[in-house]
Structures are given as structure tokens and as C-alpha cells.
C-alpha positions as CSV (number, residue, x, y, z in Angstrom):
1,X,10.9,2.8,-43.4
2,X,12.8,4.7,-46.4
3,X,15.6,3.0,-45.5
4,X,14.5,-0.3,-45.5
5,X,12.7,0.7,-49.3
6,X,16.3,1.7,-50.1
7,X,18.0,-1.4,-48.9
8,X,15.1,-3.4,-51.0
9,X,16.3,-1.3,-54.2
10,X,19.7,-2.2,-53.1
11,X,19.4,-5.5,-53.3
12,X,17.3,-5.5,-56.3
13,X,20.1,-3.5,-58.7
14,X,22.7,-5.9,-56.7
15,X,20.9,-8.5,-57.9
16,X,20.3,-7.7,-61.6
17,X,24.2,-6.6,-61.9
18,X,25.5,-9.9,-60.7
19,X,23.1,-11.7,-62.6
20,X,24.2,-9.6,-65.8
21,X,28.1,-9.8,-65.0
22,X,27.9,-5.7,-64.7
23,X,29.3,-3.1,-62.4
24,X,26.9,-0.2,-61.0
25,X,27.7,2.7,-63.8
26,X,25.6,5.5,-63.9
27,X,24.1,4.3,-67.0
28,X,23.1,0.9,-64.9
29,X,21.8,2.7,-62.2
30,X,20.1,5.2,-64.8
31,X,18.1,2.0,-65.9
32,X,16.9,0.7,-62.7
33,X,15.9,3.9,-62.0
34,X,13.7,4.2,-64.8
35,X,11.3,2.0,-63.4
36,X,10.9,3.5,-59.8
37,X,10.5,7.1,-58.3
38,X,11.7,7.1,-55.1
39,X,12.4,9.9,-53.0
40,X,15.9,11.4,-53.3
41,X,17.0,10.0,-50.0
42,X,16.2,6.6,-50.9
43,X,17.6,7.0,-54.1
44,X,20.8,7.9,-52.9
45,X,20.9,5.7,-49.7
46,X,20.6,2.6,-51.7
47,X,23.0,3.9,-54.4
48,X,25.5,4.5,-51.2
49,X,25.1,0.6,-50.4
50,X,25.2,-0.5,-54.2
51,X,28.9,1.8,-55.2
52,X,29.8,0.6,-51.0
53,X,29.3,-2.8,-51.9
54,X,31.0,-3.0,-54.8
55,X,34.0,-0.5,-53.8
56,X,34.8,-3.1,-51.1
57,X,33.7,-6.4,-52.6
58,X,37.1,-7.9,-52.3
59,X,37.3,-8.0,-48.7
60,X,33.8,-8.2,-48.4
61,X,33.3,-11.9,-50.2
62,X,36.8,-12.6,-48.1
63,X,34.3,-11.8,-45.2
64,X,31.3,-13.9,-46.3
65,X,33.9,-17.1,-47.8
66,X,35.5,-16.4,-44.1
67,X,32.0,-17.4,-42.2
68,X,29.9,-19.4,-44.5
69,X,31.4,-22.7,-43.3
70,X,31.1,-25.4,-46.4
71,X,29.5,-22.4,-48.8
72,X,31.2,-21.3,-51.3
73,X,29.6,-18.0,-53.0
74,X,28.9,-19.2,-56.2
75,X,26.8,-22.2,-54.2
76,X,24.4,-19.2,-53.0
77,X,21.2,-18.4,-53.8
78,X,22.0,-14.9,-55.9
79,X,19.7,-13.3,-53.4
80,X,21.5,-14.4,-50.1
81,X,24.6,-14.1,-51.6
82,X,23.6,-10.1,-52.5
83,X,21.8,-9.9,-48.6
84,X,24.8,-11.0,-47.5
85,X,27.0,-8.9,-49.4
86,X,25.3,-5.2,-48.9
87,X,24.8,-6.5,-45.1
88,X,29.1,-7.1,-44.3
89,X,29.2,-3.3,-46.0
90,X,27.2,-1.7,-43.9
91,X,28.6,-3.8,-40.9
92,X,32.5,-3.3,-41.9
93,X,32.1,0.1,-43.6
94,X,28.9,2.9,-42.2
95,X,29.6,3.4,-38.2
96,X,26.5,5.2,-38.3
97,X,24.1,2.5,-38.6
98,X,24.5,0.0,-35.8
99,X,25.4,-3.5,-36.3
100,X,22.1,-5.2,-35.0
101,X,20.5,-2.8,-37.3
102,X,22.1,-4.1,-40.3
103,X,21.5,-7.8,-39.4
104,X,17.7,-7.5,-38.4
105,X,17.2,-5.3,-41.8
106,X,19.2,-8.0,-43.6
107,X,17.3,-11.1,-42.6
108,X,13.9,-9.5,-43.1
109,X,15.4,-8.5,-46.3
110,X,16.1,-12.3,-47.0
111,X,12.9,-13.4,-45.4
112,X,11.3,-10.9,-48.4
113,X,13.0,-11.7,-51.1
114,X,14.5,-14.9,-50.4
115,X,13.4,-18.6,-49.4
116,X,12.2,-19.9,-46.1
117,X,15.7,-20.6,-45.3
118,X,17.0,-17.1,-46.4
119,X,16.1,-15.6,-43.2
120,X,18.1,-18.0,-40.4
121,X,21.1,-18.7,-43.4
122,X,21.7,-14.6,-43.6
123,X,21.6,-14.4,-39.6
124,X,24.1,-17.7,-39.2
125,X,26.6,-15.8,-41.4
126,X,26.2,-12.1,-40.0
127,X,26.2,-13.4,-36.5
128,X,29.7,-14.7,-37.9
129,X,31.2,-12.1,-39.9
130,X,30.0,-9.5,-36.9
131,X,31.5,-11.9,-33.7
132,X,35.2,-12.4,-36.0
133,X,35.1,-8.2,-36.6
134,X,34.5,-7.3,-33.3
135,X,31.5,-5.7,-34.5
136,X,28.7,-7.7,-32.7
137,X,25.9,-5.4,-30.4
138,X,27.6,-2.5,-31.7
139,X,25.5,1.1,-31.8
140,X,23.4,2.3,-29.9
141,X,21.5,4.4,-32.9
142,X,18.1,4.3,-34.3
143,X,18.4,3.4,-37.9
């Protein structure tokens, strides 16, 4: 469960940088911080995903432009597109949390946060980006 509350604060401080045209600096994250007290490991797990996702976001909107046949990323809804993009981190980048993981947390996540089509939208495109990775039913672990 903390890790889900940390993916949920992911996606919120994904959320308010792309809206806002910003990059997660400490002052950012200082900020959205201010406003919460979580524990220190959700704190840091979702911090992990936010500086992951951003680290990588090159290759990882390559991923989602990839697999969202006729969606481009600006056409998403800033939530999906933020589901989607902390989702293709955790697939490409943490071996430790297993793929199916990732893309049931993601889509509930969506379902959440998002609209009613959030949920089945986020799965089309995961189910994608994991087949063309090689990274589908991968793990074995309990998240």
C-alpha cells in the first residue's frame, strides 16, 4: 500500500511539473512536499519515479509515441500521458518491481485519477510498450 500512496504522489508532482513547464528540483519537490507528510519511504519512492522519469524521458516518450497508435503526447489527457510516462520507467528502468506489477498499479492509478477511459487507454499502451521490450509477464516479485 505505501507504494501505491507513493506512485499517487508521483503522479501528482508529475502532473503539476508538466502542467507548469518545470523540472523536479529540490525546491519543486520541497513545495509539493509541503502539503503532505508521508513516511520517508514513500517520500523517497515516489521521488525515485519522479527524478527516474524525468532522467529518461527521452526514450521514454520514444516508448509511449512508439505504441500509442494515432496519439500523439500532446493529444493526451495530462494525467494518462504522466500514468503512462512513470509506468514505461518503472517497466524499462527498476528490475525489481515486476512488469505486471507496474501495469496493474498504473491503470488503477488511471482509473483514480483519470477518466473512465483512463484505465483500458493506459493498459492498451503498456501491454504495447511491455510486448515491443520484451518485458511482458516479467517478475515473479511481490511489489
Amino acid at each position: 500500500m505505501k507504494r501505491r500512496k507513493a506512485r499517487e504522489h508521483a503522479l501528482q508532482i508529475l502532473f503539476q511539473l508538466d502542467i507548469r513547464k518545470e523540472k523536479p528540483t529540490a525546491t519543486a519537490l520541497k513545495h509539493f512536499w509541503a502539503e503532505y507528510e508521508p513516511d520517508e519511504e514513500v517520500r523517497n519512492f515516489a521521488e525515485e519515479i519522479v527524478k527516474g522519469t524525468f532522467k529518461h524521458l527521452t526514450k521514454i516518450n520514444e516508448h509511449i509515441h512508439q505504441c500509442a497508435k494515432n496519439w500523439s503526447l500532446d493529444r493526451m489527457s495530462v494525467v494518462d500521458r504522466n500514468v503512462l510516462r512513470m509506468a514505461v520507467y518503472e517497466i524499462l528502468y527498476r528490475m525489481d518491481i515486476p512488469t505486471s506489477v507496474t501495469i496493474n498499479e498504473a491503470i488503477e492509478i488511471a482509473k483514480k485519477f483519470g477518466t473512465d477511459d483512463s484505465g483500458a487507454f493506459v493498459n492498451g499502451i503498456l501491454d504495447s510498450v511491455a510486448r515491443v521490450t520484451g518485458k511482458l509477464d516479467e517478475g515473479k516479485i511481490e511489489d
